[in-house]
N, C-alpha and C positions, 0 to 999 in steps of 0.2 A: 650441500654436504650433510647437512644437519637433519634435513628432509629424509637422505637414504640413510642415516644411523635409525634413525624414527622406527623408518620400513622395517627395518632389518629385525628390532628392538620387538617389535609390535606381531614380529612373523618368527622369531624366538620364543615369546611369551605362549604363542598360540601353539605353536611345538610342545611346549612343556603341559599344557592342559591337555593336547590328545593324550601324551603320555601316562598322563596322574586320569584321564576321563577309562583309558584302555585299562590300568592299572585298576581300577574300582572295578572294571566289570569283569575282568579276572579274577578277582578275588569274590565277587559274588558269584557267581559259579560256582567256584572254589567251594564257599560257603553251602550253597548247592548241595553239591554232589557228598560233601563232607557229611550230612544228612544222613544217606543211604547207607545199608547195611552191608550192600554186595552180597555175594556167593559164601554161605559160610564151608569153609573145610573141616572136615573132619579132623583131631589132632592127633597129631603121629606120638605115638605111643611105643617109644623103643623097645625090642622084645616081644610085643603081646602077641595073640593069635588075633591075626585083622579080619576081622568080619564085619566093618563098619562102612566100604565103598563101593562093593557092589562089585567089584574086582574078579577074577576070573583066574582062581587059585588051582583049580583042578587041571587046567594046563599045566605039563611038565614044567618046571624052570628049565628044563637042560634041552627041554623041547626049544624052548625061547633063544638060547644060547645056539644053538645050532642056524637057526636061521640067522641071525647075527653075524655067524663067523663064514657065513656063506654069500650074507648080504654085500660084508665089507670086500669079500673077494670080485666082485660087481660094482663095484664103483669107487671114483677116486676124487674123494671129498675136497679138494684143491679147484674144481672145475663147479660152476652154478648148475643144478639137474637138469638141462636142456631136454628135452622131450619125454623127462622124466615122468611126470602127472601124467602126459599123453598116453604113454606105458601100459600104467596102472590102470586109467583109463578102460583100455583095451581087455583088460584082466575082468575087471569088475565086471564089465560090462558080458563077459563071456561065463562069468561065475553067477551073474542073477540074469542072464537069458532076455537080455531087453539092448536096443540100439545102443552102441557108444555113444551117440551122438547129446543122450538124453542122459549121460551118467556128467557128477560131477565132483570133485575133492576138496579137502579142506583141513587145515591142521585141528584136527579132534571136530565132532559134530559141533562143538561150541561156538567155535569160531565161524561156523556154516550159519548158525542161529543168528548170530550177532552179526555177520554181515548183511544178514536178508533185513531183520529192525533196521538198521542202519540206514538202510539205502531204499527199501519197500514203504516204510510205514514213517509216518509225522505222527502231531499230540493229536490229530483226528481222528487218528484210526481205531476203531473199536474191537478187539479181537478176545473171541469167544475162548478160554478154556476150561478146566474141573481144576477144583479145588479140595485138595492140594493138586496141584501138578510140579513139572523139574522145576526147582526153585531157580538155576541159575535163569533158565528162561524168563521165569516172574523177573527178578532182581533186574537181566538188563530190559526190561519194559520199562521198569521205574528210570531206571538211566536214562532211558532215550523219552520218556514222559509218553510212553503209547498207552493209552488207558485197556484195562481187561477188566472182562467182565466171567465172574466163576459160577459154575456150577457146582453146588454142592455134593458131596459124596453121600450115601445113603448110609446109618447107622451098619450096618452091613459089608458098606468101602464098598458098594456100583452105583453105577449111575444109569437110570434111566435115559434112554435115548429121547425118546417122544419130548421129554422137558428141558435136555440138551438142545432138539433142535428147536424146541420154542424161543427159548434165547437167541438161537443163530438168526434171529427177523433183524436185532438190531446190528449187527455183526460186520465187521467188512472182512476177515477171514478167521481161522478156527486155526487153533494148537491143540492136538491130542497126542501127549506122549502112549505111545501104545507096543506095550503095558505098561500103563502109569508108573511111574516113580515119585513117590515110594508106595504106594498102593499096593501095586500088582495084578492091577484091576485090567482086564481087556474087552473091550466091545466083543462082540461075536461079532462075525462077517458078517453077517446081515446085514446087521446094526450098521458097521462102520459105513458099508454099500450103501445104506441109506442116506447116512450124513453125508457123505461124496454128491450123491444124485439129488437130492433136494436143494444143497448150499450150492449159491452162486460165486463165492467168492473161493480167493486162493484156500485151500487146505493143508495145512502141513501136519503130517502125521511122521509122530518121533516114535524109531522104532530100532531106538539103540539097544534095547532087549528084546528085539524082537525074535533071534533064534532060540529064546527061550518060553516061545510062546507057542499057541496053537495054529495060527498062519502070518503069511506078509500080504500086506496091499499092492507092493512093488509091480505086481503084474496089471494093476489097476491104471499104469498112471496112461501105456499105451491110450485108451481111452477115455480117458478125464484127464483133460489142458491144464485143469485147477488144483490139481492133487501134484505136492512135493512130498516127499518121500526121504526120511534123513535117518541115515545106517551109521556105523562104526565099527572098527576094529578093536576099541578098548574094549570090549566085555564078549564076545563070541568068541573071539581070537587070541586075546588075552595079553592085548598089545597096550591098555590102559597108555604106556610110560611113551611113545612112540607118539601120541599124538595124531592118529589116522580117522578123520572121517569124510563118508562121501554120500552122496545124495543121487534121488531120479527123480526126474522131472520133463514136463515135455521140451521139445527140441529148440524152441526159440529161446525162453527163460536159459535152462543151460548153456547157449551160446551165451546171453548177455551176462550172467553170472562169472562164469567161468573166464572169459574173455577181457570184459571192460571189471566186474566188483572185484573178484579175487586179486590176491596179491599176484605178482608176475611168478614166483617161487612159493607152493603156499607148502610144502612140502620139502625136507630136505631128505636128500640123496640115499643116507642108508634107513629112512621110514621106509621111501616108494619100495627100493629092494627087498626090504624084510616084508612090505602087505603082497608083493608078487607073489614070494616066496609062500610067505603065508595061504595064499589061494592058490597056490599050485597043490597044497597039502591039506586041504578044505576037506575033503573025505574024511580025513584021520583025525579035525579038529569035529566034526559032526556028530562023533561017536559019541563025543562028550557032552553031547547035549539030554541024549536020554538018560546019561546018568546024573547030572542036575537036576533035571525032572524028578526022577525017582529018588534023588535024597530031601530035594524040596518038599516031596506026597509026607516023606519020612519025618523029618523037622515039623512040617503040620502036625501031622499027626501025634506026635509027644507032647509036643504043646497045647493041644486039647485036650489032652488026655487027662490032664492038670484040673480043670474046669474052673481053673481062676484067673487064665485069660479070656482077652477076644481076639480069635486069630482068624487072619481072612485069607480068602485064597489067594492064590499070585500064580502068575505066568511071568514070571521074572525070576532071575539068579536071585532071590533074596525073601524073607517072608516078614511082613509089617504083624507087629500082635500089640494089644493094648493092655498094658500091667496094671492100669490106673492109678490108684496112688501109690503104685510101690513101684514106679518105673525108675525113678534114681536109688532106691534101693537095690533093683536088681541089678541097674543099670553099672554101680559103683561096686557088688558083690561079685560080677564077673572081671570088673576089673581090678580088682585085686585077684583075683585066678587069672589074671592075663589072658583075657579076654576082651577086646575090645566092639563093640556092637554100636549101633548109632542113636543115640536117642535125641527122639523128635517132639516129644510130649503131646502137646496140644494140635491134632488134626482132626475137622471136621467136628463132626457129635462126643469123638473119643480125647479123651486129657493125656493120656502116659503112653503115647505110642513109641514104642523102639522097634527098630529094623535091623534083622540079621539076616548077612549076607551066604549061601549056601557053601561050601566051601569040598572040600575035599571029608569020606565019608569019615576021615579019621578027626579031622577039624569039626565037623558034626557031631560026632560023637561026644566028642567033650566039652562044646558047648551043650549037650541037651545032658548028658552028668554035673556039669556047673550050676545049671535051672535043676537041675534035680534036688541035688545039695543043699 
C-alpha cells in the first residue's frame, strides 16, 4: 500500500515539473516575441485629411455604399459562405484572363504573406529583398526568425537589377513588392523578366499597387512554376476595410494553398459579395486610375518645384520625398492643418523621409497649399 502511495507521489511530483518545465518555455517565448516591434500603424487622427495609408479616397464613398447594400441583398450572414471563395474565385479569374484553377483568396494580401512564411519557409531559409521593402513583410520574417537579406536603394530610390540578382546566388526565394512600398520604385519589365528567368527559386512579387503602375506580371505566372503573384482589393478598389486579398500562381501550389493552408472560411459572406460586385464594375473603377497618375505627375511636380526636397518617382497611389532635417517640422506643420501624412524619417541614404498618399485632386490641392504655406 505504501508502495502504490510512493508511485502515486513520485508520478504527481513529475506532473507538476512538466507543468512549471511547459510554464518557463512559455514564458520565454513570450519573452521572445515581447522583443519585436510588429507592424507599426499609422495613428488615427480624428478629423484630419488622411493621407498617411495609402488608402484609395478617390473612390466615391457612396460608390462603396451601393455595393454594400446590394451585397447584403446576396447573402444571408446566419449561414457559413459555402462556395463562396469558389465564386469569387471564378470572378477573379475572368477579370485577370488566367485559369481558376491557378487564382487564390485570402482575408487582405497580409494574411496571404503570412500564411505562405508560416508554412513555406523555417530559420533556414534565406530570402532576398530591397531595402526598405512592406515592413509588415519584414516584421513577420522576424516573427517566424526567416533570415533576409536587403538590397539597398540607390541615393535616387532604384535599384539596380544586375546587383539584385547578384545577391539572389545566396537566396532560397525573392520578395519584391512591386511598386515598392513606400519607395514607388518599379523594375521595368525587363528587369523584372530577367529576375523570374535567371532565379531558381519561388518568386513572389507584391503587386498590391500594382493598377497604379505601368504593367502586371500576372500574365507571367502561365509560364513560370516559381512566380506567385499577390493582388488586393484594398487600394484599386478601395475596399481597404473589407479585408480582400488574392493571389496567381501555378495550379498545384494553389491547390495546396488554398485547400490544405488556408482557413476553411478565409472570407466572410458580405466581403466575397461586395469583390463580385466590385469586378462586375471594374471598367468604371479603371477610370480612376489615370486620374491618380495624373495627380501623382501633379503632387511631383510642386514638390520639386520647391528645390528643397528629394522627391523620387512612384508608380504607386502615393509619392515618398525626403525633407531632411525638417521632416517632423513639416511633418507636425501639416498636422496642425489637419493633414495627416506618414512619416518614415530614416530610409536607405535619405534621414527625413515622409510619404503622402495621392488622394482626391481637392485633397491634393490642399496639401500642396499647406507645403506651400
Amino acid at each position: 500500500r505504501n508502495i502504490n502511495r510512493c508511485r502515486k507521489l513520485t508520478k504527481s511530483l513529475q506532473g507538476s515539473k512538466e507543468e512549471v518545465r511547459l510554464n518557463k518555455e512559455f514564458q520565454k517565448k513570450l519573452n521572445e516575441l515581447s522583443k519585436l516591434t510588429g507592424y507599426e500603424k499609422p495613428k488615427k487622427i480624428s478629423g484630419s485629411l488622411k493621407l498617411d495609408s495609402n488608402e484609395n479616397f478617390v473612390i466615391a464613398k457612396q460608390f462603396q455604399l451601393d455595393l454594400i447594400d446590394a451585397a447584403k441583398k446576396r447573402c444571408d450572414i446566419r449561414e457559413y459562405p459555402l462556395g463562396g471563395t469558389e465564386k469569387l474565385v471564378s470572378k477573379l479569374a475572368k477579370y485577370l484572363k488566367v485559369p481558376s484553377n491557378t487564382v487564390g483568396v485570402g482575408n487582405g494580401s497580409d494574411q496571404i504573406l503570412d500564411l505562405f512564411l508560416a508554412n513555406f519557409c523555417t530559420r533556414k531559409t534565406r530570402i532576398l529583398t530591397s531595402d526598405p521593402t512592406f515592413a509588415f513583410f519584414e516584421e513577420r520574417c522576424k516573427l517566424y526568425g526567416v533570415k533576409i537579406t536587403k538590397v539597398q536603394f540607390s541615393e535616387e530610390m532604384t535599384l539596380d537589377v544586375d546587383q539584385f540578382l547578384s545577391k539572389s546566388k545566396n537566396a532560397d526565394l525573392i520578395y519584391i513588392d512591386s511598386p515598392n512600398n513606400p519607395t514607388g520604385f518599379q523594375f521595368s519589365k525587363n528587369d523584372i523578366q530577367k529576375i523570374i528567368k535567371k532565379f531558381n527559386g519561388p518568386i513572389i512579387v507584391d503587386e498590391a499597387y500594382g493598377e497604379f503602375s505601368d504593367y502586371s506580371v500576372v500574365n507571367l505566372v502561365r509560364n513560370n512554376d516559381n512566380l506567385i503573384v499577390i493582388k488586393t482589393f484594398s487600394k484599386a478598389f478601395g475596399l481597404a476595410g473589407l479585408r480582400l486579398g488574392y493571389f496567381v500562381a501555378n495550379k498545384r501550389f494553389t491547390d495546396v494553398f488554398s485547400r490544405v493552408i488556408q482557413y476553411p472560411y478565409p472570407l466572410n459572406s458580405l466581403a466575397i459579395e461586395v469583390g463580385i460586385l466590385a469586378l462586375q464594375r471594374s471598367k468604371q473603377v479603371s477610370s480612376i486610375f489615370s486620374l491618380i497618375k495624373k495627380e501623382r505627375e501633379r503632387v511631383i511636380r510642386n514638390l520639386r518645384s520647391y528645390d528643397i526636397f528629394d522627391v523620387f518617382d512612384s508608380k504607386a497611389n502615393y509619392v515618398l520625398f525626403d525633407a531632411k532635417s525638417s521632416d517632423s517640422r513639416v511633418y507636425n506643420a501639416l498636422a496642425e492643418q489637419g493633414i495627416s501624412i506618414r512619416k518614415l524619417g530614416k530610409l536607405g541614404k535619405h534621414s527625413g523621409c515622409l510619404r503622402v498618399t495621392i488622394g482626391t485632386k481637392e485633397m491634393n490641392s490642399k496639401f500642396l497649399l499647406a507645403i506651400r504655406d
